[in-house]
PQR file of N, CA, C, O and H, with PARSE charges and radii, in Angstrom:
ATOM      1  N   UNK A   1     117.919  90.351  80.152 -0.4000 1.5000
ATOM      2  CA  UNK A   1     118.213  89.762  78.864 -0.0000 2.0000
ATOM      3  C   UNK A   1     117.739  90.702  77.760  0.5500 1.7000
ATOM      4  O   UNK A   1     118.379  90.955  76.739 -0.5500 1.4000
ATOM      5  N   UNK A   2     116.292  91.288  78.153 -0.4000 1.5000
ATOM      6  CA  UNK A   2     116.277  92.176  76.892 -0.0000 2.0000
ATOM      7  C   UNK A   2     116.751  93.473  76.812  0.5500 1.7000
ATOM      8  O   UNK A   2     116.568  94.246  75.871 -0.5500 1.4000
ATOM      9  H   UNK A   2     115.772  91.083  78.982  0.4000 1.0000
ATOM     10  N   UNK A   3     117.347  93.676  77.800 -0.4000 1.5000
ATOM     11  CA  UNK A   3     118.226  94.938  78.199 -0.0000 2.0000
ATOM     12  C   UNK A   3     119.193  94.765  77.324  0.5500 1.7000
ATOM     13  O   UNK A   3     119.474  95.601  76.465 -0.5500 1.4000
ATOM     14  H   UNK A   3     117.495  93.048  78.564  0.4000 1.0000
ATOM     15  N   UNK A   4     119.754  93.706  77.471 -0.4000 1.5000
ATOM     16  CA  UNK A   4     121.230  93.102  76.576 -0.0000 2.0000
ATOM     17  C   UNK A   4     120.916  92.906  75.073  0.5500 1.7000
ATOM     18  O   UNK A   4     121.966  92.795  74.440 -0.5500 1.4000
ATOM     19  H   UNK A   4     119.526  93.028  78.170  0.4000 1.0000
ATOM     20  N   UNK A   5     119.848  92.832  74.325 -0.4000 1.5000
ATOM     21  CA  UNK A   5     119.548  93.102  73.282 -0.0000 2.0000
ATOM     22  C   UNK A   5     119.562  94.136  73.100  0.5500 1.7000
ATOM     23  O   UNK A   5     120.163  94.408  72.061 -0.5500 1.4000
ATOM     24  H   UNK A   5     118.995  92.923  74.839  0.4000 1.0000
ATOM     25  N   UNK A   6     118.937  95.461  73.934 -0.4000 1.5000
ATOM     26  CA  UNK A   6     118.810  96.321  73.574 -0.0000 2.0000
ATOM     27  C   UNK A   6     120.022  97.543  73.866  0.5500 1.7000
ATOM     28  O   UNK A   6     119.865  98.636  73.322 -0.5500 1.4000
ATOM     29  H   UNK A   6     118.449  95.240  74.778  0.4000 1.0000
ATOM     30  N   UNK A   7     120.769  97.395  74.412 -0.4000 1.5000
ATOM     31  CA  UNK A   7     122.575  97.791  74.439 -0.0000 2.0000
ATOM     32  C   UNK A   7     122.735  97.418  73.340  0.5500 1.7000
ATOM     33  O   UNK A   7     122.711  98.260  72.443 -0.5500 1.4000
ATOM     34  H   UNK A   7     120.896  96.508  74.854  0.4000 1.0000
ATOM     35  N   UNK A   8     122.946  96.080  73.035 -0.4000 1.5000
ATOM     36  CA  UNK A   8     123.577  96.103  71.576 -0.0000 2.0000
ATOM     37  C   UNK A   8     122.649  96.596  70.233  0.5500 1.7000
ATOM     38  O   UNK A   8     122.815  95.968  69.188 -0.5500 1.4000
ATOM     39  H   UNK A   8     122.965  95.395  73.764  0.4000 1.0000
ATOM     40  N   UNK A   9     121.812  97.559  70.259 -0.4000 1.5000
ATOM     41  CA  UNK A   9     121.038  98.142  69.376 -0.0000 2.0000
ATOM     42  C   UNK A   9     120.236  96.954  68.044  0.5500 1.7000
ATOM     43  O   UNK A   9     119.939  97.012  66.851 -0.5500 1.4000
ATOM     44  H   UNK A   9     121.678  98.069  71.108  0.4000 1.0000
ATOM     45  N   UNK A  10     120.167  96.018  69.107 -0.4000 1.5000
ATOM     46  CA  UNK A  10     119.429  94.687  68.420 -0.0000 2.0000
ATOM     47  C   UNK A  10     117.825  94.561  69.098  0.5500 1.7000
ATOM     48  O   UNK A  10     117.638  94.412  70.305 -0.5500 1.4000
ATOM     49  H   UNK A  10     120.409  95.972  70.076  0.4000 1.0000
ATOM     50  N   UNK A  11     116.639  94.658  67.999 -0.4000 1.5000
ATOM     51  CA  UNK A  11     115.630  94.793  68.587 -0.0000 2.0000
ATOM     52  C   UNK A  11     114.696  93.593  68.296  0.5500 1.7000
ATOM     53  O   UNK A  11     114.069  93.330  67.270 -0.5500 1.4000
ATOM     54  H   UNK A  11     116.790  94.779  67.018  0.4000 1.0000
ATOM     55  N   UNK A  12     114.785  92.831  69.662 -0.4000 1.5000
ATOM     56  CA  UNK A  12     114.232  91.595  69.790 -0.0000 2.0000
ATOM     57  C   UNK A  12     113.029  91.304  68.807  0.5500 1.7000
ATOM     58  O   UNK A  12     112.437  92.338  68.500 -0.5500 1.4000
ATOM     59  H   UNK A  12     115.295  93.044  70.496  0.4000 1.0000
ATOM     60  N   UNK A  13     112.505  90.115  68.219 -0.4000 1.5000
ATOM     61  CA  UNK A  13     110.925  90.040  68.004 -0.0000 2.0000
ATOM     62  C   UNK A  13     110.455  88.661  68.681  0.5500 1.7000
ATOM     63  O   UNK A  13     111.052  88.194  69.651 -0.5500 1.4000
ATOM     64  H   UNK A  13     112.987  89.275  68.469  0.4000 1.0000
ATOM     65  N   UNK A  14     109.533  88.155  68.196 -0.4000 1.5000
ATOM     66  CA  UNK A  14     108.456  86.940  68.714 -0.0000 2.0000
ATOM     67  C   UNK A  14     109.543  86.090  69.152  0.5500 1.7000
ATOM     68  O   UNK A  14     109.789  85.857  70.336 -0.5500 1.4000
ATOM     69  H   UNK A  14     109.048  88.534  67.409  0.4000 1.0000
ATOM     70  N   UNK A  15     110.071  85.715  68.343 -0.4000 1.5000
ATOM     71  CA  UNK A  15     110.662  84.146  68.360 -0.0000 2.0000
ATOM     72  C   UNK A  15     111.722  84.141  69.575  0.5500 1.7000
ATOM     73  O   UNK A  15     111.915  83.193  70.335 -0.5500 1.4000
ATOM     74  H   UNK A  15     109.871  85.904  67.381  0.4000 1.0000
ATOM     75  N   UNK A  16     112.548  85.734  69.612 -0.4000 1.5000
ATOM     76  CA  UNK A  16     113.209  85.465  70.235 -0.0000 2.0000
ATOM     77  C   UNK A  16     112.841  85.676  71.713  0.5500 1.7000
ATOM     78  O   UNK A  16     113.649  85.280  72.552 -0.5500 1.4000
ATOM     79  H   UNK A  16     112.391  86.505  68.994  0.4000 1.0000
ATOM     80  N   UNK A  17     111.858  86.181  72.058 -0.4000 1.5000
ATOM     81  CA  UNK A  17     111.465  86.068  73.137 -0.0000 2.0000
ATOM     82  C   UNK A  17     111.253  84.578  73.589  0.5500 1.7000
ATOM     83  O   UNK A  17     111.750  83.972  74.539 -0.5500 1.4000
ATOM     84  H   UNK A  17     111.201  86.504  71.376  0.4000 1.0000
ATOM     85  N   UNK A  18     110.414  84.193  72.678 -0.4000 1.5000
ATOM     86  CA  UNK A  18     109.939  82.484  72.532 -0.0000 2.0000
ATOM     87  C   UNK A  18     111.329  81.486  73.290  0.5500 1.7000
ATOM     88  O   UNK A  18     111.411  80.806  74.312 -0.5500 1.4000
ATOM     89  H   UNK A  18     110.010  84.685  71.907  0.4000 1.0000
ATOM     90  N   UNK A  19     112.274  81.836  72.188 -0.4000 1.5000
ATOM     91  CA  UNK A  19     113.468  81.419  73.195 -0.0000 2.0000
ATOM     92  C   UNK A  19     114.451  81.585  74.344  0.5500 1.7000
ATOM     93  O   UNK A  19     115.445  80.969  74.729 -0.5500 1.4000
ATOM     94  H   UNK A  19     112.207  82.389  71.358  0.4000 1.0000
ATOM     95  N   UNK A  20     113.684  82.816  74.793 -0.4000 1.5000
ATOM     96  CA  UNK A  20     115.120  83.480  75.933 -0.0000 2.0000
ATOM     97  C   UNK A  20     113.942  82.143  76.921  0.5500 1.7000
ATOM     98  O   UNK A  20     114.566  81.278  77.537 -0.5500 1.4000
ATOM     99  H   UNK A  20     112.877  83.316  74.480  0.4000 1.0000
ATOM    100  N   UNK A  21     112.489  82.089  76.984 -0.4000 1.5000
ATOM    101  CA  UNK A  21     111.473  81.857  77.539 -0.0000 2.0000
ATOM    102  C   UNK A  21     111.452  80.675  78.050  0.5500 1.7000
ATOM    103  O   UNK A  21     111.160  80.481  79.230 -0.5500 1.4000
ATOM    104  H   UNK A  21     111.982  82.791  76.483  0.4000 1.0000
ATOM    105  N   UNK A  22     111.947  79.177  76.716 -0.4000 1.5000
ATOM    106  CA  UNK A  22     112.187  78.196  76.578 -0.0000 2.0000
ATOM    107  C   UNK A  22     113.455  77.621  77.465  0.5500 1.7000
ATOM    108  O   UNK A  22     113.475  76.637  78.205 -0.5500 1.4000
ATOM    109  H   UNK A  22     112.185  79.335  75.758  0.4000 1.0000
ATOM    110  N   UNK A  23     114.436  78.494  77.170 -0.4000 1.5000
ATOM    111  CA  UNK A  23     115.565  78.379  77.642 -0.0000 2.0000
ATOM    112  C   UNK A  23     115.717  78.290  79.253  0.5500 1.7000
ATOM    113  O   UNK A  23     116.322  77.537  80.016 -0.5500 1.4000
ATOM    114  H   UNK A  23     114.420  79.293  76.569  0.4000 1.0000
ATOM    115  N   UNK A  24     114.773  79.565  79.424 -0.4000 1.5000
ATOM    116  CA  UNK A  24     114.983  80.024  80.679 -0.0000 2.0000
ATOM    117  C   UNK A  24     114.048  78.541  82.026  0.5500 1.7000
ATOM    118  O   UNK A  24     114.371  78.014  83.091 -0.5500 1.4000
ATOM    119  H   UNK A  24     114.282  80.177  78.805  0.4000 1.0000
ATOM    120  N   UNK A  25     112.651  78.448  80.914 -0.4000 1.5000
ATOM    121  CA  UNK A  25     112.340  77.459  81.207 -0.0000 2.0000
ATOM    122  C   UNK A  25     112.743  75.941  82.007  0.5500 1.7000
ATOM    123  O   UNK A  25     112.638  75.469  83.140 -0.5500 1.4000
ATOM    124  H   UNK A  25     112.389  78.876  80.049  0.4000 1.0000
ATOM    125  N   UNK A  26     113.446  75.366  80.195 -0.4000 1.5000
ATOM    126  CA  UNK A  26     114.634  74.554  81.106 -0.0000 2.0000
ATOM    127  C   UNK A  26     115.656  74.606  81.808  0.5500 1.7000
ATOM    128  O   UNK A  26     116.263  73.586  82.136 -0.5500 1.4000
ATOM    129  H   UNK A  26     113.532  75.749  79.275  0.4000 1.0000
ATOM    130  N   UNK A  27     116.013  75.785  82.151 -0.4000 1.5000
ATOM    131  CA  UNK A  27     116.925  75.687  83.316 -0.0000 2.0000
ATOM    132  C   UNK A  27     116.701  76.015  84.657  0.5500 1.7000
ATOM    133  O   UNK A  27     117.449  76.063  85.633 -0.5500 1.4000
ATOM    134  H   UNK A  27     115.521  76.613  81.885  0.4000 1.0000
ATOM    135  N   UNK A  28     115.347  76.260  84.470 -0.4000 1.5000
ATOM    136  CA  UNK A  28     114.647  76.226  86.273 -0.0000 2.0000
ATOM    137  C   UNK A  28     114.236  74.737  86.027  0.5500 1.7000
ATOM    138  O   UNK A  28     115.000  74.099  86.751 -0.5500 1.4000
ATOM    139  H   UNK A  28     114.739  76.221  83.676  0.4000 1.0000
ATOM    140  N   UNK A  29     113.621  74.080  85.537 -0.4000 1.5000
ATOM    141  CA  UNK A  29     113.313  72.237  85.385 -0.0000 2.0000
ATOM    142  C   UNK A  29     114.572  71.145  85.716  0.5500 1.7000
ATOM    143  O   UNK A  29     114.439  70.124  86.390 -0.5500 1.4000
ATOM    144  H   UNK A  29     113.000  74.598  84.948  0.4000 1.0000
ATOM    145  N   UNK A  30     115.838  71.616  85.070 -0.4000 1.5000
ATOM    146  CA  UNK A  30     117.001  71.640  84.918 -0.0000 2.0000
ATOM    147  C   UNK A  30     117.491  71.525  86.714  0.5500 1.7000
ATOM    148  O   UNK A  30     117.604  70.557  87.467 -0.5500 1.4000
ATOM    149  H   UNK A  30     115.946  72.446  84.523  0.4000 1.0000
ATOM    150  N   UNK A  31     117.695  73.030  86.909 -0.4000 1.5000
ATOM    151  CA  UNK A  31     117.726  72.532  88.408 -0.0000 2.0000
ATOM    152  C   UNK A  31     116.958  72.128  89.648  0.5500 1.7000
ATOM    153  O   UNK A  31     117.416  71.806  90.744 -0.5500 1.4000
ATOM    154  H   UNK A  31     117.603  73.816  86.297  0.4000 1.0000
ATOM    155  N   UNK A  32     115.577  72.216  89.215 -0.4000 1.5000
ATOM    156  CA  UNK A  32     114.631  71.345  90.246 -0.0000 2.0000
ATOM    157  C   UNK A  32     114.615  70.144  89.803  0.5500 1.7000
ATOM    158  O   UNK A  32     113.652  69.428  90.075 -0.5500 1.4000
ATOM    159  H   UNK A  32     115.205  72.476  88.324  0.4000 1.0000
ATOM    160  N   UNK A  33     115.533  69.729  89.129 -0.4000 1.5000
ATOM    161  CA  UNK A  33     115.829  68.237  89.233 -0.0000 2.0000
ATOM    162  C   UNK A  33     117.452  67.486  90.056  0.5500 1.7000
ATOM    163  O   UNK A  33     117.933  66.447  90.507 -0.5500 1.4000
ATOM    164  H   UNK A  33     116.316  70.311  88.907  0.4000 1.0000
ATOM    165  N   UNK A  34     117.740  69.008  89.783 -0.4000 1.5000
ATOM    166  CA  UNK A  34     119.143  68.670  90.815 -0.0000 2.0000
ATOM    167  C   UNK A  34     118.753  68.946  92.522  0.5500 1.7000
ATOM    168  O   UNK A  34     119.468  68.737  93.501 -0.5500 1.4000
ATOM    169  H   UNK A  34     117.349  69.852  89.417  0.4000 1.0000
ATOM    170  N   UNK A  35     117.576  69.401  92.469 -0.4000 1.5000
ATOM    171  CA  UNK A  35     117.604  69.507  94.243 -0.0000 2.0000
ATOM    172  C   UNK A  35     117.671  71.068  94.351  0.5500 1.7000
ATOM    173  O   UNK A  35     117.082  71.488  95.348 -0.5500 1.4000
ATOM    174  H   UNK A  35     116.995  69.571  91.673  0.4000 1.0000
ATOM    175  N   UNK A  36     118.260  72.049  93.545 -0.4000 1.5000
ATOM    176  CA  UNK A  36     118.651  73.234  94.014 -0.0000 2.0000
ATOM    177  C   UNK A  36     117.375  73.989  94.486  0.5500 1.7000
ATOM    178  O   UNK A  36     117.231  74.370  95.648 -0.5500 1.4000
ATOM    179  H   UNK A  36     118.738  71.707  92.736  0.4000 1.0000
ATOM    180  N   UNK A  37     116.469  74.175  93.508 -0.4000 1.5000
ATOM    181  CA  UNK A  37     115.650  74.940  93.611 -0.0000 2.0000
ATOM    182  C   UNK A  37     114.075  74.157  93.943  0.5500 1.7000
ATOM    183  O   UNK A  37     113.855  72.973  93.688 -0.5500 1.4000
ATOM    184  H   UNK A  37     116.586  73.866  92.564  0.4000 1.0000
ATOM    185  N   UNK A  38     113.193  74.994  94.486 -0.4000 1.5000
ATOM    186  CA  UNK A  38     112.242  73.936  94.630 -0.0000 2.0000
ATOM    187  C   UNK A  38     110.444  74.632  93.751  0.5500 1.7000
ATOM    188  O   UNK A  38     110.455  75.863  93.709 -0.5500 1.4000
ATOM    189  H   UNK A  38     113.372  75.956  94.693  0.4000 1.0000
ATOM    190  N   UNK A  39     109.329  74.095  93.243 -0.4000 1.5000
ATOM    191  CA  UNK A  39     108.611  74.644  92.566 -0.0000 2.0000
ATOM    192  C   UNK A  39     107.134  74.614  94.087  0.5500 1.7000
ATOM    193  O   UNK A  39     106.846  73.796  94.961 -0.5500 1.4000
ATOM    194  H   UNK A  39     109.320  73.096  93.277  0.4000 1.0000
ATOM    195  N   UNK A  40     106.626  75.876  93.707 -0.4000 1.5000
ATOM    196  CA  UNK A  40     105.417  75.943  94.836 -0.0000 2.0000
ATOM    197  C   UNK A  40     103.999  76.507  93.628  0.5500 1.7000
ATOM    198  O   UNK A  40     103.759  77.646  93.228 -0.5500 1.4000
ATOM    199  H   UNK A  40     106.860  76.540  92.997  0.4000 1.0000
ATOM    200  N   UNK A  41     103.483  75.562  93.403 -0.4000 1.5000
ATOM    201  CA  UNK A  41     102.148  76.323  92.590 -0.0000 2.0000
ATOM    202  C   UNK A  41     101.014  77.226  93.714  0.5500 1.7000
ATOM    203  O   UNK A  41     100.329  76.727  94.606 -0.5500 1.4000
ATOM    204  H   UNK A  41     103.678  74.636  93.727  0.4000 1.0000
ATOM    205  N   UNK A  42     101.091  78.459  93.373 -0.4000 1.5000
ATOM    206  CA  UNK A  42      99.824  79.619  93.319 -0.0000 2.0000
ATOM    207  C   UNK A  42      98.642  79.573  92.560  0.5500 1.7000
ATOM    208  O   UNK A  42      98.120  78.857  91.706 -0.5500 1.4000
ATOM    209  H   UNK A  42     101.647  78.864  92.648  0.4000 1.0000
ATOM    210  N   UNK A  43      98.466  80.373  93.049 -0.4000 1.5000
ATOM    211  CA  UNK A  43      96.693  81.188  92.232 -0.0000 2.0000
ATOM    212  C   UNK A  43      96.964  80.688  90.775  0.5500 1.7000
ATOM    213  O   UNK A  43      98.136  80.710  90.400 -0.5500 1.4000
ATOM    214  H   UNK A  43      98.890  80.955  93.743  0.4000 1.0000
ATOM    215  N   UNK A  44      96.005  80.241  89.920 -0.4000 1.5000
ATOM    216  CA  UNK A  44      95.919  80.092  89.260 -0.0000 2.0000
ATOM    217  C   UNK A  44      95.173  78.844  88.498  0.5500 1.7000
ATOM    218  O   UNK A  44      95.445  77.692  88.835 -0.5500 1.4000
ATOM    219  H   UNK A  44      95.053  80.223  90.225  0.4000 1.0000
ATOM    220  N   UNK A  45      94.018  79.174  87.236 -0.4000 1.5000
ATOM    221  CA  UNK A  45      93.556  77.938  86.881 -0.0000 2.0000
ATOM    222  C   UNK A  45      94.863  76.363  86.932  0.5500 1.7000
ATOM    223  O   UNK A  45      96.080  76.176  86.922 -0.5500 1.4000
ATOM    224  H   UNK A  45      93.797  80.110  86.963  0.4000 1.0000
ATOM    225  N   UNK A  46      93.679  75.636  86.982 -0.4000 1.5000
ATOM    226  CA  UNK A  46      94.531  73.878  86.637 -0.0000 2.0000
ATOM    227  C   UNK A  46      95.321  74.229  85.221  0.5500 1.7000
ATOM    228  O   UNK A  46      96.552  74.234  85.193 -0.5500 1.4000
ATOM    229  H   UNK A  46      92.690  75.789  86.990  0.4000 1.0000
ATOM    230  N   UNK A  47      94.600  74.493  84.163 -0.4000 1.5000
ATOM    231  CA  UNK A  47      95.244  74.424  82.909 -0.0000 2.0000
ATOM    232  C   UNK A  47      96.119  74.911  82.606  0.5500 1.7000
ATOM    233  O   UNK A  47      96.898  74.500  81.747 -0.5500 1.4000
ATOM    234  H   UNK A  47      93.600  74.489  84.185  0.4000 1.0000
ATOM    235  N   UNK A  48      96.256  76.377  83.529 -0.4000 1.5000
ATOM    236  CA  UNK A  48      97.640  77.900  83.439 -0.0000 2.0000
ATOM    237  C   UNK A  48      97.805  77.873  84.986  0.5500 1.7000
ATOM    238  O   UNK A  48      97.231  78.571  85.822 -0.5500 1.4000
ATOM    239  H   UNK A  48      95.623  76.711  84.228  0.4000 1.0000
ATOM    240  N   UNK A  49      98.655  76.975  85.143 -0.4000 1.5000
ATOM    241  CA  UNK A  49      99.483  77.032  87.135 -0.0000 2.0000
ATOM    242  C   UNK A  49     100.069  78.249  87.215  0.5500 1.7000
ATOM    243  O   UNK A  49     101.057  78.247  86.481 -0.5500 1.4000
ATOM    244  H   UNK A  49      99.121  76.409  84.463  0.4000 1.0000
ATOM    245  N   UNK A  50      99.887  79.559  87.904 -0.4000 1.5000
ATOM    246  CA  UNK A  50     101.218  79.788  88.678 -0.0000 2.0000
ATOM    247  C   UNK A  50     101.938  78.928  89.347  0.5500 1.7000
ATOM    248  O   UNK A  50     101.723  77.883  89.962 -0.5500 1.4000
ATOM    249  H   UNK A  50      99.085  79.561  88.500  0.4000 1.0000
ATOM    250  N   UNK A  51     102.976  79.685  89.061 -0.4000 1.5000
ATOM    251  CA  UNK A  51     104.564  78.673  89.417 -0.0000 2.0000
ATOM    252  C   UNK A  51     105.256  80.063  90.025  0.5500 1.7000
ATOM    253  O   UNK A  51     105.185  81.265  89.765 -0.5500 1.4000
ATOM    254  H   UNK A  51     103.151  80.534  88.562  0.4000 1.0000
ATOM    255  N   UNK A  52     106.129  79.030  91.199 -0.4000 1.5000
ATOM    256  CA  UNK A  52     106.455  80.442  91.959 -0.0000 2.0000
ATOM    257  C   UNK A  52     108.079  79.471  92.410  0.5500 1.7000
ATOM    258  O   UNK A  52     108.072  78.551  93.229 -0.5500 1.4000
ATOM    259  H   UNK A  52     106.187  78.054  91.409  0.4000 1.0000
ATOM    260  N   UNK A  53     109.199  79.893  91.751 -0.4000 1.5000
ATOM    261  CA  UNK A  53     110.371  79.392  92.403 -0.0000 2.0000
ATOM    262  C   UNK A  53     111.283  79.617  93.431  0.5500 1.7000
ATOM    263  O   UNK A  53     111.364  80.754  93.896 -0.5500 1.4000
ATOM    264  H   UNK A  53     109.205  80.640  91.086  0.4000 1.0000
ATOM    265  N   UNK A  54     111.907  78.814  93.816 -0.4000 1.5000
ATOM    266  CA  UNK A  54     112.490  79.417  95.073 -0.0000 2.0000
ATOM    267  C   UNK A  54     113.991  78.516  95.416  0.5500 1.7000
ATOM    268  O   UNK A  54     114.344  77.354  95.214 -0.5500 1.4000
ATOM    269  H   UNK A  54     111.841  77.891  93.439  0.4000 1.0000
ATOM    270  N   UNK A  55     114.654  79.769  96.058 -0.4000 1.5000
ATOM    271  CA  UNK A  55     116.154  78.878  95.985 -0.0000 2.0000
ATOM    272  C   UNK A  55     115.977  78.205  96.901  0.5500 1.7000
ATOM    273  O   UNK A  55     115.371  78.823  97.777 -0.5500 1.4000
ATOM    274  H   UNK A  55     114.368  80.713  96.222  0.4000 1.0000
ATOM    275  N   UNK A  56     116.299  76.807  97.265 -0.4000 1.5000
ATOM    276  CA  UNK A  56     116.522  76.312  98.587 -0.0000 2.0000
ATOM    277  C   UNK A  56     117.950  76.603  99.605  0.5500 1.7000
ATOM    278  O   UNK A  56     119.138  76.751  99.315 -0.5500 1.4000
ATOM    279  H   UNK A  56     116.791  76.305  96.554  0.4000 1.0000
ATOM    280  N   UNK A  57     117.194  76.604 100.940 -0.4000 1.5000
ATOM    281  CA  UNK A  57     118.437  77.022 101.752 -0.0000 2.0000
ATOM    282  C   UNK A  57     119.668  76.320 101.859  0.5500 1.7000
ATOM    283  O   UNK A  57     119.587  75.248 102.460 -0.5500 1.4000
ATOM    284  H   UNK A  57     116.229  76.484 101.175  0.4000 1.0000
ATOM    285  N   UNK A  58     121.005  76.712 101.348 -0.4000 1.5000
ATOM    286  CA  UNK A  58     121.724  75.638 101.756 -0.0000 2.0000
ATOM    287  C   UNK A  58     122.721  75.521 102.809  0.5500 1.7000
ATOM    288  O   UNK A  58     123.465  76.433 103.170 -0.5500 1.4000
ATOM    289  H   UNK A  58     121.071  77.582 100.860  0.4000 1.0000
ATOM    290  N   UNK A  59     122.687  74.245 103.316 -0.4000 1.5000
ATOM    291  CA  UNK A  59     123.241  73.648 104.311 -0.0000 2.0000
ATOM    292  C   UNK A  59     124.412  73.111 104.385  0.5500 1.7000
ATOM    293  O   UNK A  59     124.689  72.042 103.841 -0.5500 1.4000
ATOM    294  H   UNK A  59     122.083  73.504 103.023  0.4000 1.0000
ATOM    295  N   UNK A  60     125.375  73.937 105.201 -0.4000 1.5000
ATOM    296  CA  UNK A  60     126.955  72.834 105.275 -0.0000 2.0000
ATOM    297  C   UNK A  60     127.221  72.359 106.457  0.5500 1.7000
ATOM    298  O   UNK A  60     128.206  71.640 106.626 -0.5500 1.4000
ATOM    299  H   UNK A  60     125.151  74.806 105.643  0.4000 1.0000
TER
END
């Protein structure tokens, strides 16, 4: 994504990181609510979880 800012000779700042972040956010929440993907917490304090995602295998 910031590759693609930076091709188009557009040079990201705060905010927009803030939102690629947000975005990106809800759409891993987004689909671990559809089943697709599933969340495994790591190392990390209670207050700051690692979060570690993962596709689930799928089955036909």
């Amino acid at each position: 994504m910031i590759k693609a800012f930076e091709l188009e000779g557009y040079t990201p700042d705060k905010s927009d990181f803030q939102s690629i972040v947000i975005a990106f956010s809800h759409a891993l929440r987004r689909l671990h609510s559809q089943g697709i993907i599933e969340k495994d917490y790591i190392a990390g304090s209670s207050q700051n979880p690692k979060i570690k995602w993962k596709l689930k295998e799928i089955r036909t």
